[in-house]
C-alpha positions in Angstrom: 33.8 138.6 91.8 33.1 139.4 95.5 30.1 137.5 95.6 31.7 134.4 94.3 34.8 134.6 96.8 31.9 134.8 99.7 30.0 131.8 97.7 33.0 129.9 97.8 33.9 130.5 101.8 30.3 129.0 102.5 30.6 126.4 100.6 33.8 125.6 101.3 32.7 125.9 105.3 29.7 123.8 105.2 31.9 121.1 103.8 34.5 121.6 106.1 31.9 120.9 108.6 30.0 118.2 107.4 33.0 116.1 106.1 36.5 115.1 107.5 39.1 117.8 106.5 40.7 116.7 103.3 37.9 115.7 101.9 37.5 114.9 97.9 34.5 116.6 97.9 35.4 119.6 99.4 38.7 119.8 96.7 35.6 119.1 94.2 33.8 121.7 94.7 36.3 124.2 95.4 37.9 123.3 91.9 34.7 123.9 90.7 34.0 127.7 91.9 37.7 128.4 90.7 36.7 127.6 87.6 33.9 129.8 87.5 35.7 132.3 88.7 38.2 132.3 86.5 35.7 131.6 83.4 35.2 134.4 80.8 38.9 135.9 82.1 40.8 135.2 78.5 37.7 135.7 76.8 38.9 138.0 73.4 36.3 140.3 71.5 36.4 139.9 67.8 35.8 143.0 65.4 34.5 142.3 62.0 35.8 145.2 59.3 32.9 146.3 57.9 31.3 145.5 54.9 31.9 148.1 51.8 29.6 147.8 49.0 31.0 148.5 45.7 30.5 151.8 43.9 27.3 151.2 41.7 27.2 150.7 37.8 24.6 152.1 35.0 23.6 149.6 32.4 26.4 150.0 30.4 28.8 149.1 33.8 29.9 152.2 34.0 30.3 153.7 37.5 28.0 156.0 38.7 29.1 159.2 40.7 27.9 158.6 44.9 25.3 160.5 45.9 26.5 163.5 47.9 25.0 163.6 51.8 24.5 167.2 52.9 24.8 169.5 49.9 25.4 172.8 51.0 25.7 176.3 49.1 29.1 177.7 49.7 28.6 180.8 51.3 29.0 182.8 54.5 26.0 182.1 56.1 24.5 183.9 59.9 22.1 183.0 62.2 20.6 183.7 65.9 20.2 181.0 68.5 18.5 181.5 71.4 18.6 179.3 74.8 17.2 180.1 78.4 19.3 180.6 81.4 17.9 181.2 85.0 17.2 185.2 84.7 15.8 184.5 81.2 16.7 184.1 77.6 20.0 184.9 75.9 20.8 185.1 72.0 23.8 184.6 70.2 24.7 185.4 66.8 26.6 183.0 64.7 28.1 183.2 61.0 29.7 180.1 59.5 31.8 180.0 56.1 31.1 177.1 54.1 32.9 175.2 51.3 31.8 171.6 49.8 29.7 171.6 53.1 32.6 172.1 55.4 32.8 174.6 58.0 36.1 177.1 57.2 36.0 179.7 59.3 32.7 181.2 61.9 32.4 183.9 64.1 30.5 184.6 67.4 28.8 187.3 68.9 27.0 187.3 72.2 25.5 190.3 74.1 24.6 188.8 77.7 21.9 189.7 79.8 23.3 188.5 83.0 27.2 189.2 84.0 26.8 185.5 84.8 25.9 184.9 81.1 29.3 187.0 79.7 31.7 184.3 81.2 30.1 181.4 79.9 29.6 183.1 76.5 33.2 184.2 76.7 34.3 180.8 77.3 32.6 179.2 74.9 33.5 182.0 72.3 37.5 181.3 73.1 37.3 177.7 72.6 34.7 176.6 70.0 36.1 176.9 67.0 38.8 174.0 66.5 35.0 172.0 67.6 34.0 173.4 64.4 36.1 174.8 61.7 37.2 171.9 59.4 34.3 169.5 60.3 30.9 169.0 57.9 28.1 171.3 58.7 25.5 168.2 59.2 28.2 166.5 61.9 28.8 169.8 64.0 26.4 169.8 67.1 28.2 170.9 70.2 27.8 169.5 74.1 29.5 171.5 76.5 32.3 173.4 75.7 35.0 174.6 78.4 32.2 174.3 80.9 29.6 176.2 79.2 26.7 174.2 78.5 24.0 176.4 77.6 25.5 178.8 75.0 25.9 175.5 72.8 22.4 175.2 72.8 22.2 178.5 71.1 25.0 177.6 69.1 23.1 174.2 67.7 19.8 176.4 67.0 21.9 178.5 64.6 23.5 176.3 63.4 19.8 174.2 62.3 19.0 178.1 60.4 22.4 177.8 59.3 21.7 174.5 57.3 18.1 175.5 56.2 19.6 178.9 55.0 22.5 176.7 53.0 19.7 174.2 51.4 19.2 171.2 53.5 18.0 170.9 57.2 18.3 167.9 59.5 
């Protein structure tokens, strides 16, 4: 937008010097840069819905059942996950709950080698689970959480056993 106000005050200036003031051109072109500057302005995005296929039929027309994605074992399920930090590597321990693939309940346990290491783990340990109780097991793969970012790491490594242990990896 800048660059066409500074397009415009050239233009506009080597008209004003080459012509008489008032000049049709220079009202010309300067109704043309306006308009270019205001083009695109009430431009509105349009969103199509999606498109839903219908459930499908046998031969008899019939409809069949949906294949289920992610078919999981319900079961309590633990797993270590390891990730590196700058003194070295840490592990975690992780247990998840499952039921029809979703996550109900999941505990953590970290034993630090760094001091540094026991606040991050802590952190992520107080606020991880509303990330992950309630969600399905082949969705959940946590970023940073309350400014840990590495723990998550180890978190996502169990969570990959986790799914293998369950009967289905990524």
């Amino acid at each position: 937008m800048f660059l066409v106000f500074i397009l415009h005050r050239l233009i506009f200036s080597f008209f004003l010097s080459a012509r008489p003031k008032g000049s049709l051109l220079v009202g010309a072109v300067s109704a043309a840069v306006l308009v270019m500057m205001g083009a695109g302005c009430g431009q509105v995005d349009t969103v199509s819905a999606p498109v839903v296929p219908s459930a499908p039929t046998n031969e008899q027309g019939a409809v069949m059942p949906l294949p289920t994605f992610g078919s999981f074992k319900d079961g309590t399920y633990t797993a270590k996950g390891t990730y590196s930090v700058h003194s070295g590597p840490e592990e975690i321990t992780i247990s998840l709950t499952l039921k029809d693939g979703l996550i109900t309940d999941t505990t953590f346990a970290g034993t630090p080698a760094v001091k540094m290491s026991q606040k991050f783990m802590d952190m992520f340990a107080e606020n991880y689970k509303p990330m992950v109780i309630g969600k399905k097991i082949s969705e959940v793969k946590l970023g940073k959480v309350s400014g840990s970012s590495l723990t998550p790491m180890g978190f996502n490594e169990a969570v990959e056993k986790i799914k293998q242990q369950a009967g289905q990896s990524s």
